[in-house]
Backbone as CSV, one residue per row, in Angstrom:
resi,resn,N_x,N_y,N_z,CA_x,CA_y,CA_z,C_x,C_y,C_z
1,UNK,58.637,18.707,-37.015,59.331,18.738,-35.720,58.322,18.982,-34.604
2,UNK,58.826,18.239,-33.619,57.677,18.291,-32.646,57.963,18.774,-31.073
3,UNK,57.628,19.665,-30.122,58.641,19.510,-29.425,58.229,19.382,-27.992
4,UNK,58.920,18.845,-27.235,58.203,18.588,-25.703,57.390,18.938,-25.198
5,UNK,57.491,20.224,-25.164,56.430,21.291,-24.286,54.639,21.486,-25.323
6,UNK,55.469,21.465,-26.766,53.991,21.539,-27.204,53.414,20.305,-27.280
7,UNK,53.850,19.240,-27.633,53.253,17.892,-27.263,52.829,17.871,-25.667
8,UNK,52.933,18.227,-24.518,52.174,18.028,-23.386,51.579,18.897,-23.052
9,UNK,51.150,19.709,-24.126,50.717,21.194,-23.591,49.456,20.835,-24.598
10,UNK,49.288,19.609,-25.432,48.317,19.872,-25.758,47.171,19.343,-25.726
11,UNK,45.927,20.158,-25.814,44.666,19.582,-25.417,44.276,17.941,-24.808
12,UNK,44.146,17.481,-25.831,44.137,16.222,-25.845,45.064,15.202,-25.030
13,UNK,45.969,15.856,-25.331,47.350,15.015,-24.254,47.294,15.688,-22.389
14,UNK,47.004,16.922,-22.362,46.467,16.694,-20.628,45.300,16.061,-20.202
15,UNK,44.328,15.840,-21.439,43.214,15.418,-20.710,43.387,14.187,-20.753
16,UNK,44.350,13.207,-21.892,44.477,12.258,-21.424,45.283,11.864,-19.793
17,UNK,45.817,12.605,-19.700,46.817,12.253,-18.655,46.157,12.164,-17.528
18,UNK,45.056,13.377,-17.383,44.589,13.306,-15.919,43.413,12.118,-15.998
19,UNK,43.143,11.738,-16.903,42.533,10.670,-16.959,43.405,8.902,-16.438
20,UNK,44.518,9.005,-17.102,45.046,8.394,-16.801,45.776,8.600,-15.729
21,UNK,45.978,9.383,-15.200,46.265,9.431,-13.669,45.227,8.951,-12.742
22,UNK,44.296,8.784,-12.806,43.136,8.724,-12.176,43.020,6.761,-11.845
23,UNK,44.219,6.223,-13.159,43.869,4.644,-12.900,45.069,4.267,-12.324
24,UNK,45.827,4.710,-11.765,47.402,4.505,-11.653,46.916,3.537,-9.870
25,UNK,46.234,4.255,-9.271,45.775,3.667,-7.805,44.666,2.813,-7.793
26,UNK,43.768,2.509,-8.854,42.431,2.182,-8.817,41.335,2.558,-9.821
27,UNK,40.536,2.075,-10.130,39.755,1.756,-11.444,39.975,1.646,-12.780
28,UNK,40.912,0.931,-12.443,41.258,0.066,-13.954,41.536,-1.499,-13.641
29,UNK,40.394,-2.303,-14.078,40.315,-3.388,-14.095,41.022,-4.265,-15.092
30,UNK,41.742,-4.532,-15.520,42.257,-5.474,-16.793,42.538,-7.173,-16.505
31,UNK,42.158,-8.159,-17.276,42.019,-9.784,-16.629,41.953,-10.424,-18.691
32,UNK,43.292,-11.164,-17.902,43.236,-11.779,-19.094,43.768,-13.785,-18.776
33,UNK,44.220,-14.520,-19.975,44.524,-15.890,-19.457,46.031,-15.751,-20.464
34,UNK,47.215,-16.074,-19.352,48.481,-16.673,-20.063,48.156,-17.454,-20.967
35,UNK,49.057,-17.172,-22.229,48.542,-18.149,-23.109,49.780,-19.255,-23.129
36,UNK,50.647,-19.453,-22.249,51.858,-20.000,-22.262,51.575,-21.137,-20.694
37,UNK,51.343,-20.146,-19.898,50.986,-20.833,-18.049,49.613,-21.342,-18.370
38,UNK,48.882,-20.893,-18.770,47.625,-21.142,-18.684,46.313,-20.593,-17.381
39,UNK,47.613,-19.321,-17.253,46.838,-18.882,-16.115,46.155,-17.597,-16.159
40,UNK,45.167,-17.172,-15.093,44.835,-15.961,-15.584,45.113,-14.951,-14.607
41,UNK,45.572,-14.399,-15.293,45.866,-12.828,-14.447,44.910,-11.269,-14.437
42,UNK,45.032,-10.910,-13.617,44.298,-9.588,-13.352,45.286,-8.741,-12.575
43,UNK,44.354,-7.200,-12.731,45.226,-6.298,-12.397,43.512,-5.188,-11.915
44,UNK,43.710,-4.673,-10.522,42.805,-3.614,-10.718,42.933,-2.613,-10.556
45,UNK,44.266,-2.151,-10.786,44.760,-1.002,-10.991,45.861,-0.602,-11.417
46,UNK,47.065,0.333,-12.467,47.898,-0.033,-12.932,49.226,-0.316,-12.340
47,UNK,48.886,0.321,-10.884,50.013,0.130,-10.164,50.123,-1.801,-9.630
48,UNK,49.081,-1.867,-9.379,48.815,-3.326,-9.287,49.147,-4.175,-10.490
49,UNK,49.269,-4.179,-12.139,49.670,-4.233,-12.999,51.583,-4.010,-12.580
50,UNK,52.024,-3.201,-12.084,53.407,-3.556,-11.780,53.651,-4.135,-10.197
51,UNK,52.548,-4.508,-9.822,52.936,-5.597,-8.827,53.325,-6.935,-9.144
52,UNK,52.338,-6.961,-10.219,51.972,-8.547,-10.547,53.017,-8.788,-12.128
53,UNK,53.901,-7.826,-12.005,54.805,-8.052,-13.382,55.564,-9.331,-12.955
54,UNK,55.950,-9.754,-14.277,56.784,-11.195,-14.201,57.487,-11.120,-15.673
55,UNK,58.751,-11.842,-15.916,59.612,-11.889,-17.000,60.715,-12.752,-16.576
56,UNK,60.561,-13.756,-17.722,61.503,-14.707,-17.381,61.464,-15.123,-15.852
57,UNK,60.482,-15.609,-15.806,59.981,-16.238,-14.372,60.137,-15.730,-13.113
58,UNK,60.678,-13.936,-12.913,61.128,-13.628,-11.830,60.445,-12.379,-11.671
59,UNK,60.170,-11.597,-10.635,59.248,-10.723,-10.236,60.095,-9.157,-10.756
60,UNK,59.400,-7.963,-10.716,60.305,-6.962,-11.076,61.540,-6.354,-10.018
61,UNK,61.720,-7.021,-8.875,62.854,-6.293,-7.942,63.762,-7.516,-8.802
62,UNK,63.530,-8.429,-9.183,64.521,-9.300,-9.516,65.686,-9.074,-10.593
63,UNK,64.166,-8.718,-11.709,64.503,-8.227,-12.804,65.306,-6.959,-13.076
64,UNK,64.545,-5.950,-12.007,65.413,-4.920,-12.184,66.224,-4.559,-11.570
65,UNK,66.923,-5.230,-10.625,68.367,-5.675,-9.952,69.179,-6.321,-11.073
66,UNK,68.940,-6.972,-11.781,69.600,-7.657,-13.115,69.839,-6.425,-14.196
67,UNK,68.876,-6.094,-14.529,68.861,-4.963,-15.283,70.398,-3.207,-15.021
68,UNK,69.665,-3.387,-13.474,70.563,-2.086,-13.437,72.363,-2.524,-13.483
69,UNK,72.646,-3.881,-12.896,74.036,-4.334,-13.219,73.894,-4.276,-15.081
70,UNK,73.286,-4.158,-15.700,73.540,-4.222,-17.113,73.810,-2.679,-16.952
71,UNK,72.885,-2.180,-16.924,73.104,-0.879,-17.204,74.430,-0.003,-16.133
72,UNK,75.130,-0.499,-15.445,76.348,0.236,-14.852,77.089,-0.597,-16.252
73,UNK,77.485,-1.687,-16.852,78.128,-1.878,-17.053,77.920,-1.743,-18.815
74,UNK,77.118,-1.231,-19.261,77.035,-0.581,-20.317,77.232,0.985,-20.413
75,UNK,76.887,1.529,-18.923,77.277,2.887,-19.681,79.168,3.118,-19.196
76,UNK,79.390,1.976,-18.325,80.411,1.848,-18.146,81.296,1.364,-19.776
77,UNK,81.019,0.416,-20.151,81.516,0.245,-22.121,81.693,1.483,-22.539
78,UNK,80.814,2.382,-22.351,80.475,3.472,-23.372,81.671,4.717,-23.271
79,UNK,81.987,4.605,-21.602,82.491,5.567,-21.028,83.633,5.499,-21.834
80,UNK,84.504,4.030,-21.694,85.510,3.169,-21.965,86.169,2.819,-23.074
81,UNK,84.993,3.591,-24.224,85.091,3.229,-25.971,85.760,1.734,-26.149
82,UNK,84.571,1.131,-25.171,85.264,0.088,-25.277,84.397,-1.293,-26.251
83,UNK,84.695,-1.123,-27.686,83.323,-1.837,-28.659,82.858,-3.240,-28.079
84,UNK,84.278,-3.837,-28.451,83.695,-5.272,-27.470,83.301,-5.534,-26.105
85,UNK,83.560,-5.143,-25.269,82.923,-5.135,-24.017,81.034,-4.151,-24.201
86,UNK,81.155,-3.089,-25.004,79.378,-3.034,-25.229,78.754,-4.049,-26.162
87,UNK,79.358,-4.532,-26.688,78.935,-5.839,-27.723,78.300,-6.842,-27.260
88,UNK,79.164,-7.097,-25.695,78.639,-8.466,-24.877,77.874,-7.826,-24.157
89,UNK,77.602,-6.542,-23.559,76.937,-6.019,-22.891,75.409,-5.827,-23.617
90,UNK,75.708,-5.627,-24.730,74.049,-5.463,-25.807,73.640,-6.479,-25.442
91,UNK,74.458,-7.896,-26.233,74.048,-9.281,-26.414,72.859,-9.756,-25.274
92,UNK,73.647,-9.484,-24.389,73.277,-9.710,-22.726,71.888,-8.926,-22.341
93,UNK,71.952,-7.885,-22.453,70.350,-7.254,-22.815,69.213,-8.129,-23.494
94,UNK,69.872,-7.828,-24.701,68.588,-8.476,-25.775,68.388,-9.961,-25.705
95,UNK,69.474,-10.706,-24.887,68.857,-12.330,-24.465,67.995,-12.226,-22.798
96,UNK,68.308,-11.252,-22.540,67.443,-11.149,-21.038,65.901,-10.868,-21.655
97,UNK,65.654,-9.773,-22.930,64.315,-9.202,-23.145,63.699,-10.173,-24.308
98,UNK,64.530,-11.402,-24.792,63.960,-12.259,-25.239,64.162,-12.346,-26.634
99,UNK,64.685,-10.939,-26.827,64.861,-10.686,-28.487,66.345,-11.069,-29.099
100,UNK,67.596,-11.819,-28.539,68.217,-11.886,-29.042,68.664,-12.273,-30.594
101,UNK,67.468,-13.252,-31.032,67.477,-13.526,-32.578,66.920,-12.557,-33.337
102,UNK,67.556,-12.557,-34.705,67.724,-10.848,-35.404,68.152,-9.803,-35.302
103,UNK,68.487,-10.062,-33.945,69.481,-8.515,-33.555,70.776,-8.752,-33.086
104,UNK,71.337,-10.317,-32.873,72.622,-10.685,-32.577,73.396,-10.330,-33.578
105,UNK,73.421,-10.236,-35.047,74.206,-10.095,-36.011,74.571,-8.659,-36.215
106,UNK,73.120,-8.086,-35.575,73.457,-6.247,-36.054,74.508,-5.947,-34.705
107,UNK,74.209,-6.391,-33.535,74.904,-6.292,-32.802,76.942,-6.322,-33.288
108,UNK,76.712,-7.592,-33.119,78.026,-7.913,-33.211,79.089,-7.617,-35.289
109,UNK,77.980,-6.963,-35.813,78.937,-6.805,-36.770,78.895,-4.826,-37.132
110,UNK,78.469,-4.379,-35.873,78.522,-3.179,-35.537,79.911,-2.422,-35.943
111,UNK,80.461,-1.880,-36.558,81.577,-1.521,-36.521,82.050,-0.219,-35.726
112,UNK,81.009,0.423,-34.962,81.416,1.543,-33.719,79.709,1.632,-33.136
113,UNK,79.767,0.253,-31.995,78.368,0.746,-31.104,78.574,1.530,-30.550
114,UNK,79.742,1.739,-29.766,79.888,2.296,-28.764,79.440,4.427,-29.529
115,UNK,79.610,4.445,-30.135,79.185,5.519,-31.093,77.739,6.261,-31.203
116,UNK,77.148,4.866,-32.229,76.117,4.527,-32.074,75.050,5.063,-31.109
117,UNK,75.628,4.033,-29.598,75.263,4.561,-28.457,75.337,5.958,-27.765
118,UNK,76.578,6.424,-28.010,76.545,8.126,-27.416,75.737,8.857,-28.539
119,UNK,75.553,8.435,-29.419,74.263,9.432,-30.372,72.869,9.564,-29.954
120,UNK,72.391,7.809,-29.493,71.208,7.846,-28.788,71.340,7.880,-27.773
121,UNK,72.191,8.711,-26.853,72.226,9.067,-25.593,71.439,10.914,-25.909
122,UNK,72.100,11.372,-27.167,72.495,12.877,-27.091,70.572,13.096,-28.132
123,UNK,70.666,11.965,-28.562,69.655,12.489,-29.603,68.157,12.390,-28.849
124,UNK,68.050,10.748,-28.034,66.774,10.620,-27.898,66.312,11.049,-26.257
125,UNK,67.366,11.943,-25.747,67.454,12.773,-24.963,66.940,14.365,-24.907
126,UNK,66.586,14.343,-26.060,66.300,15.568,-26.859,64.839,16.150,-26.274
127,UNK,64.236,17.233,-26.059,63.354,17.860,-26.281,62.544,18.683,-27.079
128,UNK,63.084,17.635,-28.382,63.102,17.852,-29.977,62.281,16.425,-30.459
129,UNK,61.558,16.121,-31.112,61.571,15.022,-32.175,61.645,15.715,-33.590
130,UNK,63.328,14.925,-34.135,63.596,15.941,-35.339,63.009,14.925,-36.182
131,UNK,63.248,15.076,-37.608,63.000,14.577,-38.882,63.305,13.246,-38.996
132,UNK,62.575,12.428,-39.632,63.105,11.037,-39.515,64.636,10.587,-40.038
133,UNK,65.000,11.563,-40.950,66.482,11.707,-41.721,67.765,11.658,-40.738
134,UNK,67.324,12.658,-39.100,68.139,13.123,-38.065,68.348,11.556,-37.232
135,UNK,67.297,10.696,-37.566,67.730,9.419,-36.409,68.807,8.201,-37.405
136,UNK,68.398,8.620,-38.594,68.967,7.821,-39.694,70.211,6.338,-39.248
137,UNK,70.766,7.334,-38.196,71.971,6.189,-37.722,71.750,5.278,-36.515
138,UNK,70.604,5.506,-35.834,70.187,4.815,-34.982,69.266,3.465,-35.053
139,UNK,69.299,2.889,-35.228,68.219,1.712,-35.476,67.065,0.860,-34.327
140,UNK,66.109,1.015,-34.691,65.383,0.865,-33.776,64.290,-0.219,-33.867
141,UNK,64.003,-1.135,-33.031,63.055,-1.809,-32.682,62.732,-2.233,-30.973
142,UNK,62.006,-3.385,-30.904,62.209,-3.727,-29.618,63.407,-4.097,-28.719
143,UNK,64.225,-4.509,-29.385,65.502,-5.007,-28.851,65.907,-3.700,-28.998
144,UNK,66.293,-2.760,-29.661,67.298,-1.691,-29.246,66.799,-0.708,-28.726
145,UNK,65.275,-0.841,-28.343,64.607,0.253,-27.453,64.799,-0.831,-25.726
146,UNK,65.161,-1.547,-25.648,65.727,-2.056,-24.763,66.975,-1.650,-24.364
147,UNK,67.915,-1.706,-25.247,69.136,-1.466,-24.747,69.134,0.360,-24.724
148,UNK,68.678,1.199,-25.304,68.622,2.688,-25.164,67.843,2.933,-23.948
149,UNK,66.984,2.190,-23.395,66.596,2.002,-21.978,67.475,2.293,-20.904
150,UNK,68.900,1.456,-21.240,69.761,1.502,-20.213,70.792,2.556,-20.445
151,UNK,70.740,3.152,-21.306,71.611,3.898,-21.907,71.809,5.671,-21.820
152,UNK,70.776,5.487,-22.010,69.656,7.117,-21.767,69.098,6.991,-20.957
153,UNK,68.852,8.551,-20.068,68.407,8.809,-19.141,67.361,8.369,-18.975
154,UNK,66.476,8.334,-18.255,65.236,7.961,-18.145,64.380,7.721,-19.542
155,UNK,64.493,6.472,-20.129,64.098,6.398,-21.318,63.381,5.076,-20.899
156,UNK,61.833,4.983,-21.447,61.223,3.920,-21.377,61.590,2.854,-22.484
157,UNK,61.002,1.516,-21.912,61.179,0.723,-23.166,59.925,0.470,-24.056
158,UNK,59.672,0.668,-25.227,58.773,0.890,-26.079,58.628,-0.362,-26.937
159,UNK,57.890,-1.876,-26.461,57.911,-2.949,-27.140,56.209,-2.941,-27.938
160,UNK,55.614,-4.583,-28.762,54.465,-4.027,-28.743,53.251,-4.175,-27.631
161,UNK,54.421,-4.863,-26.613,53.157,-5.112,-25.200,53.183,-3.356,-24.698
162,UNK,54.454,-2.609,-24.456,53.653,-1.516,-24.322,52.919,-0.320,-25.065
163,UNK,53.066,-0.442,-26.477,52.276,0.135,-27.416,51.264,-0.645,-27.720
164,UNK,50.489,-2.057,-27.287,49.307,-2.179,-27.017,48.460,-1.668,-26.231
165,UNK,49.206,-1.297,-24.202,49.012,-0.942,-23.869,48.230,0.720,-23.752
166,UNK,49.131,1.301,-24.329,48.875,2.546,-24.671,47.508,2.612,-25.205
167,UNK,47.803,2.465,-26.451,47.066,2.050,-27.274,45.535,1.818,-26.824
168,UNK,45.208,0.535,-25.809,43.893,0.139,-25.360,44.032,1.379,-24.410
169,UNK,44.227,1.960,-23.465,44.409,3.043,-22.769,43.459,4.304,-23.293
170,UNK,43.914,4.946,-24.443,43.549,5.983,-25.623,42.407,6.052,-25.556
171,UNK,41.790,4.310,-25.552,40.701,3.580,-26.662,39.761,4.199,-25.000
172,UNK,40.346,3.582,-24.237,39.197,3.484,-23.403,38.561,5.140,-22.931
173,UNK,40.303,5.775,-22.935,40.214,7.195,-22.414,38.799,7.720,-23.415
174,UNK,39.191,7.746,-24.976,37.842,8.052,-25.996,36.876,7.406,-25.758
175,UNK,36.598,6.392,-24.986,35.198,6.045,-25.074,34.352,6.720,-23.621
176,UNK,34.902,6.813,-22.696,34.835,7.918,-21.621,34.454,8.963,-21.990
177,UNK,35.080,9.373,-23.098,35.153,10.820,-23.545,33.762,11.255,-24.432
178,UNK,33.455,10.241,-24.968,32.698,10.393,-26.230,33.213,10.682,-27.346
179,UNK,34.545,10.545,-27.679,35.225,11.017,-28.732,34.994,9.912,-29.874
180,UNK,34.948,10.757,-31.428,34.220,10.482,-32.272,35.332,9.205,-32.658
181,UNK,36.696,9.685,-32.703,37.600,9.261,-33.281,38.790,9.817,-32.272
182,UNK,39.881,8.716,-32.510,41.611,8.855,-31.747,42.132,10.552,-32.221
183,UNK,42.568,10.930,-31.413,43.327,12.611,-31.612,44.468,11.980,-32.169
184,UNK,45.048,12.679,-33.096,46.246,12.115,-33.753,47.352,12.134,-32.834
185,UNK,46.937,13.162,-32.371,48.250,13.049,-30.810,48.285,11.996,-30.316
186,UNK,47.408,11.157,-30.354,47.304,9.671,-29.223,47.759,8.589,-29.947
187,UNK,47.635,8.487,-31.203,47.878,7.230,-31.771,49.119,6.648,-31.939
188,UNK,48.884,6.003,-30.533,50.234,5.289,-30.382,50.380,4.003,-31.152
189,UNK,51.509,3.707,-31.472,51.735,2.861,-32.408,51.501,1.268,-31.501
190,UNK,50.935,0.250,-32.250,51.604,-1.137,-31.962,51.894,-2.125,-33.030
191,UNK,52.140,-3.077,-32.021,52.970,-4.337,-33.288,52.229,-5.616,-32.752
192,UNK,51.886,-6.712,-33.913,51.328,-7.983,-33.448,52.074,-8.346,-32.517
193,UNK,51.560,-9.484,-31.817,52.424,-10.532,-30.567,52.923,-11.381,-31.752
194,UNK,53.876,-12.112,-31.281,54.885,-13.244,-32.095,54.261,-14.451,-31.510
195,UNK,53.671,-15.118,-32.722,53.484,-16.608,-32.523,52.553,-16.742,-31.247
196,UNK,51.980,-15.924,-30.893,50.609,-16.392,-30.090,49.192,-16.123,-30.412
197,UNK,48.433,-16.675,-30.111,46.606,-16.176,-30.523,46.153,-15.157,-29.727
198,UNK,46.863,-13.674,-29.469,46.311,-13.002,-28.291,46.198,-11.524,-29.326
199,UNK,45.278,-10.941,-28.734,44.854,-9.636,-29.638,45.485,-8.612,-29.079
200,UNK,46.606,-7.694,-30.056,47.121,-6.685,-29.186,46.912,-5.505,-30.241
201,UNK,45.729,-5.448,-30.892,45.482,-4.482,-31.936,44.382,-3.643,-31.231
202,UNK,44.694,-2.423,-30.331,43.716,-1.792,-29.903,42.455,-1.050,-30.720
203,UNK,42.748,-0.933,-32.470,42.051,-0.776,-33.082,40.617,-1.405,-33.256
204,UNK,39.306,-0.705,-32.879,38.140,-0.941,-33.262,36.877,0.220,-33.600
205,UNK,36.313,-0.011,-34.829,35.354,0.924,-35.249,36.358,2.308,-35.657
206,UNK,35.537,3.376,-35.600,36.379,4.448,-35.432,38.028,4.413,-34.902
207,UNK,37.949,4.010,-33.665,39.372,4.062,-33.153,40.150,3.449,-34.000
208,UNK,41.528,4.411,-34.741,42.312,3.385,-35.348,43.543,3.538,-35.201
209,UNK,44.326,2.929,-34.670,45.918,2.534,-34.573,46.596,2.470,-35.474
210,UNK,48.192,2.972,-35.648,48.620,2.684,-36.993,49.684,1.432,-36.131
211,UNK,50.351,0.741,-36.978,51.361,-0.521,-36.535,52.339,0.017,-36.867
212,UNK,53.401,-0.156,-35.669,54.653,0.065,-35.383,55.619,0.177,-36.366
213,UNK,56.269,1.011,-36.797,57.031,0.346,-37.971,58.742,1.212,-37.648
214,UNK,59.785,0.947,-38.428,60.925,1.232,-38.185,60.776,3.234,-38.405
215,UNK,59.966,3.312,-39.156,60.095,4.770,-39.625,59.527,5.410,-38.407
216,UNK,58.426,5.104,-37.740,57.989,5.711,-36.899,58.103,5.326,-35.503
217,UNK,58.917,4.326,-35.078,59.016,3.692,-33.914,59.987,4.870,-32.823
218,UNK,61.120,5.809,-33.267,61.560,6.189,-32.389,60.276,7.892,-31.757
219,UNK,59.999,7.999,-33.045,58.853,9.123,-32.322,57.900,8.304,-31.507
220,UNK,57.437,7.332,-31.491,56.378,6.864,-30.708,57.010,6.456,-29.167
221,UNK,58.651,6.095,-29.660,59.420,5.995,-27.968,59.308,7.052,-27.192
222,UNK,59.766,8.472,-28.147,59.717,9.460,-27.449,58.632,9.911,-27.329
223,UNK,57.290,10.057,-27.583,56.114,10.583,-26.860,55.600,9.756,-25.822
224,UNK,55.951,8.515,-25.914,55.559,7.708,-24.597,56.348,8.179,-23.537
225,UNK,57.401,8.637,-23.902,58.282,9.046,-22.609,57.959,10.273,-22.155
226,UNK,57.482,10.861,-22.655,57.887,12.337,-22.645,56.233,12.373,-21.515
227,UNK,55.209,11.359,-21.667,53.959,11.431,-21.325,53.870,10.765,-20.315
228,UNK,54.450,9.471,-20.332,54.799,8.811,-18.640,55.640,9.435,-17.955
229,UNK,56.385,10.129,-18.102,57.458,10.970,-17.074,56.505,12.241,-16.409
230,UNK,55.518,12.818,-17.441,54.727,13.892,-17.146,53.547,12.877,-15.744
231,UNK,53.315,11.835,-16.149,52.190,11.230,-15.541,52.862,10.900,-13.865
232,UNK,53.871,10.626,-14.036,54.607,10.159,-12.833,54.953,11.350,-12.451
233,UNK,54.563,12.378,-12.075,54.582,14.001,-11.702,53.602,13.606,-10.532
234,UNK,52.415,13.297,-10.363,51.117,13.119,-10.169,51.320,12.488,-8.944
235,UNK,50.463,12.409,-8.303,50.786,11.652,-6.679,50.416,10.642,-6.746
236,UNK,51.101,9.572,-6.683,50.423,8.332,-6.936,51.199,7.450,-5.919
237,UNK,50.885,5.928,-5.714,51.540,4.900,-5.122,53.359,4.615,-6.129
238,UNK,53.477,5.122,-7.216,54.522,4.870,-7.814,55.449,6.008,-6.968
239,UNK,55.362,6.717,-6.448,55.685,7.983,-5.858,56.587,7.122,-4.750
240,UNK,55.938,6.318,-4.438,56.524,5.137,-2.967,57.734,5.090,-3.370
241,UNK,58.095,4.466,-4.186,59.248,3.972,-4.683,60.470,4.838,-5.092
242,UNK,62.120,4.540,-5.250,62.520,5.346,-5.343,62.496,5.681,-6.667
243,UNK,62.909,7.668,-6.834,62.544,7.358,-8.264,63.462,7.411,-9.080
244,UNK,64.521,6.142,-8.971,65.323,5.769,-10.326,64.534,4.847,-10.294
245,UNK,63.355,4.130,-9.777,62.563,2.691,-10.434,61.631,3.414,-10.695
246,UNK,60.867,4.284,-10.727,59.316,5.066,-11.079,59.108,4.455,-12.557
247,UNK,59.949,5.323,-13.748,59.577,5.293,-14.666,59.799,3.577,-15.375
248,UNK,60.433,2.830,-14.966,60.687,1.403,-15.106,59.666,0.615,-14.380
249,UNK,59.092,1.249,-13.701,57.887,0.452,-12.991,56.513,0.147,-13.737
250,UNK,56.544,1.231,-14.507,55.403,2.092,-14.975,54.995,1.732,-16.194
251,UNK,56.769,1.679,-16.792,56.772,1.015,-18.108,56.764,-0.754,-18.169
252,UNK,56.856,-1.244,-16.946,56.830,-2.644,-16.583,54.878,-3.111,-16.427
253,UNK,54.577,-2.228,-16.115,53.024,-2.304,-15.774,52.472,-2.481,-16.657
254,UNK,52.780,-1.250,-17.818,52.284,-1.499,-19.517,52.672,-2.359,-20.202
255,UNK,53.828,-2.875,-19.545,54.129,-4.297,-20.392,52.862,-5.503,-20.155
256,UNK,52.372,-5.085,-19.071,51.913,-6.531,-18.163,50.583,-6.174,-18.890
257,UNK,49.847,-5.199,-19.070,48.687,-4.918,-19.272,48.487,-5.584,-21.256
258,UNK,49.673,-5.045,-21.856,49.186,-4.986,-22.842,49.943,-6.857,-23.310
259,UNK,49.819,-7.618,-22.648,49.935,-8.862,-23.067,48.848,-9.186,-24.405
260,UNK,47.370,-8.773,-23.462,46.347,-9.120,-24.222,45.294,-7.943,-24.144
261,UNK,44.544,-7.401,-24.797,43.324,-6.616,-24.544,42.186,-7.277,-25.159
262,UNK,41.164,-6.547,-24.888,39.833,-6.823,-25.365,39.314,-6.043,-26.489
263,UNK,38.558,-7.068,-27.522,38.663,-6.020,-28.726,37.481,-5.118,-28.448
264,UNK,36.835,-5.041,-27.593,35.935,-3.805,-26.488,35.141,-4.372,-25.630
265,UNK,35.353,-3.492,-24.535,34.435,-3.053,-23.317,32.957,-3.399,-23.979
């Protein structure tokens, strides 16, 4: 069991932070080439990284104007115990984030989402990460760390563009550092890209990443959250904004970053 306060209280995890606070306005360069547009993008700083976000061809005020009508009208389902109306409301999520295949069936042959859902409202709300046994009823991947996005309070979405992100983040923070090897505290999880030639395995030499997997995917949601919410404390240009978009901004940035990395500096 792990629990909020000692996870940000520890060593390794403030010094990452103020490190990573330090790129949120400036000096962090990242440049890579769409492998779809054929174009190349850059970012030189991470806030600039959620300038330059894009999904499904539309910029992030777009997106997340789309988004938050999902989310009134999902926690509106929920309120409502109303199964089929969150059913079309999931669906509708996970075809906006791209993932609708493989998760349409769990969706719709759900026999109490709406359930489901008030568990990962109560659970991954927690200032607890309990036992893997305690999430047992929740199921998790990219698509349903999408929809618990909208569901739960300030809950990031945890795909493997932003656990690449992370991930190269760590890498770079340790090489700054001189660190021999990743603090186990850091090793954030990722997952290959689907069907493209782009490297999202921040693992090299020493530094090593473990890959995303169902057993460990909701602890890795919740320490990302628990560490970007701490980071967005910090005075930064995300501060501009109001902050029901902060932590969606932030987590939109790491999406953008971790398209592609470099297998090192």
């Amino acid at each position: 069991m792990m629990t909020r306060e000692n996870f940000l209280e520890n060593n390794f995890v403030c010094e990452f932070v103020n490190w990573l606070v330090l790129k949120l306005d400036s000096d962090f360069v990242h440049v890579y080439v769409n492998r779809r547009t054929k174009k190349k993008w850059t970012c030189c700083s991470i806030y600039n990284a959620y300038e330059k976000y894009m999904w499904n061809q539309h910029d992030f005020e777009t997106n997340n104007n789309y988004l938050e009508r999902l989310e009134f009208e999902l926690r509106n389902s929920i309120e409502q115990n109303n199964n089929e109306y969150c059913q079309n409301i999931c669906l509708k999520i996970l075809e906006w984030g791209g993932v609708l295949r493989g998760n349409r069936d769990r969706i719709n042959n759900a026999l109490n989402l709406v359930e489901t859902l008030k568990q990962a409202q109560f659970k991954l709300s927690a200032d607890v990460i309990e036992n893997k046994q305690y999430y047992s009823g929740l199921y998790i991947n990219s698509g349903f760390s999408k929809i618990y996005s909208l569901c739960v309070d300030d809950y990031a979405i945890y795909d493997s563009r932003v656990g690449t992100a992370l991930g190269f983040l760590v890498r770079e923070f340790c090489l700054d550092n001189n660190l021999d090897m990743v603090p186990s505290v850091l090793k954030f999880a990722y997952a290959k890209g689907r069907n493209l030639n782009v490297n999202r395995n921040p693992s090299f030499g020493n530094y090593k990443f473990p890959l995303l997997r169902l057993d460990n995917y909701i602890e890795n949601n919740i320490k990302a959250n628990w560490m970007l919410k701490k980071v967005l404390l910090y005075p930064s240009k995300f501060k501009q904004l109001p902050l029901s978009k902060q932590l969606r901004a932030l987590d939109a940035a790491l999406f953008m970053i971790g398209y592609e990395i470099p297998n090192l500096r």
